[in-house]
Phi, psi and omega in degrees: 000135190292131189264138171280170210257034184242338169307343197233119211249131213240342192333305180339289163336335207220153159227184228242159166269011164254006138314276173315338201087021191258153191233146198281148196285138154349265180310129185244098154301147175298153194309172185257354160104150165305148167244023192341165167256173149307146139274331180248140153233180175278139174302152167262166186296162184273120167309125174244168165315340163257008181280146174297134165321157162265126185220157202276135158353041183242135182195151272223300211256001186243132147260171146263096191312284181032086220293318204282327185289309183296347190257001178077017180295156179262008162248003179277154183234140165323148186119178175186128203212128180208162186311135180319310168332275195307326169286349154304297164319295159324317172299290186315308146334294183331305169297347201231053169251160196280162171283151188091345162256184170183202191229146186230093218268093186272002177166126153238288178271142176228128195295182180296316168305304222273306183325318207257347191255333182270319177305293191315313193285317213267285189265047188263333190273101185301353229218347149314142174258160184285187171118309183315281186225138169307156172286165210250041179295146182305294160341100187290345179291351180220042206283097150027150179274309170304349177272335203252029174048005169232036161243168190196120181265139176193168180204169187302148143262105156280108198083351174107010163279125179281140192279129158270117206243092187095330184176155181301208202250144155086330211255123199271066189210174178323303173304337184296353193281159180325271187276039147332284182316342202314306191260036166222098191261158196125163197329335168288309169289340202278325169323301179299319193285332193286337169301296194324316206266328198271348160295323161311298179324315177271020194045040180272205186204146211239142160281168179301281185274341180265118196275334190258021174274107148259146177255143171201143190047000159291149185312317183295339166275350173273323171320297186280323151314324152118356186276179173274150161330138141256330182258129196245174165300133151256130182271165187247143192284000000 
């Protein structure tokens, strides 16, 4: 029998920011803005001998979670891996956050199974709308965004504590879409924009539905940028 993905409660991971002692920040980051999906994207590249590596998560200002491993998913591995790129990027964010923030990392590359074991948990509940977690494609040319190591699940630290900035990690429900807040100010909205734009800076793209997702060098970021695909699937050597 297949695990449903309502059996594994993520609440844990996160706190509420009015827990911690965070207060809404002065500065009102700009809106996160329409969120169109693509409808069409660009194939991804075939893996060659010059793609960037996957290399492991580390930075003074980053945490790592490893929501899935820790959770008994069964394909899941120790570690947290992301494209050479993306970790950069991220480190720069990470430096150019106000003090006292930082970035806390519930998941970035997932081999194909953990993709396909999570798809499997997620639409096993017919009552899901699509969109949540990618299909387990096969196709190196359509490749899972996470597979390809230039996707990223995160969220703010405050203090090294990681945020729930509206709802927890996985939760799959309306509030959960990026600009869900939009029409509610206070610390939660002020939150999201302030992720949205300093990831923007580093040029990635926030999904629709999910707030704590990004993309940088996936077909959904070639799509939208107007750019070529850079990233096809990966493996870690």
């Amino acid at each position: 029998m297949h695990r449903s993905i309502a059996e594994v409660d993520y609440a844990g991971y996160t706190h509420d920011p009015d827990v911690v002692g965070l207060t809404v920040p002065s500065t009102v980051p700009p809106p996160v803005g329409e969120l169109d999906e693509p409808v069409d994207a660009p194939p991804a590249p075939r893996p060659g001998p010059d793609d960037e590596p996957l290399v492991p998560l580390e930075h003074r200002r980053i945490r790592t979670l490893g929501c899935y491993f820790l959770e008994g998913w069964t394909k899941a591995a120790p570690g947290t891996f992301a494209r050479s790129g993306v970790a950069d990027r991220l480190g720069r964010v990470a430096d150019r956050l106000p003090d006292g923030f930082g970035l806390a990392i519930f998941d970035a590359w997932r081999p194909l199974a953990l993709q396909a074991e999570l798809f499997d948990a997620a639409y096993g509940d017919d009552r899901l709308p699509p969109g949540f977690i990618a299909e387990p494609v096969e196709d190196p040319t359509r490749p899972p965004a996470h597979l390809t190591g230039g996707a990223v699940d995160l969220t703010l630290t405050w203090r090294g504590a990681p945020l729930a900035l509206g709802t927890g990690f996985d939760d799959f429900t309306p509030e959960a879409h990026s600009a869900a807040f939009e029409d509610r100010p206070g610390i939660v909205r002020t939150l999201r924009r302030s992720l949205v734009a300093s990831m923007r800076s580093a040029d990635f793209i926030v999904l629709d539905v999910e707030w704590w997702h990004f993309e940088f060098g996936t077909r959904r970021w070639a799509a939208i940028r107007g750019h070529p695909c850079r990233y096809g699937p990966a493996q870690p050597h």
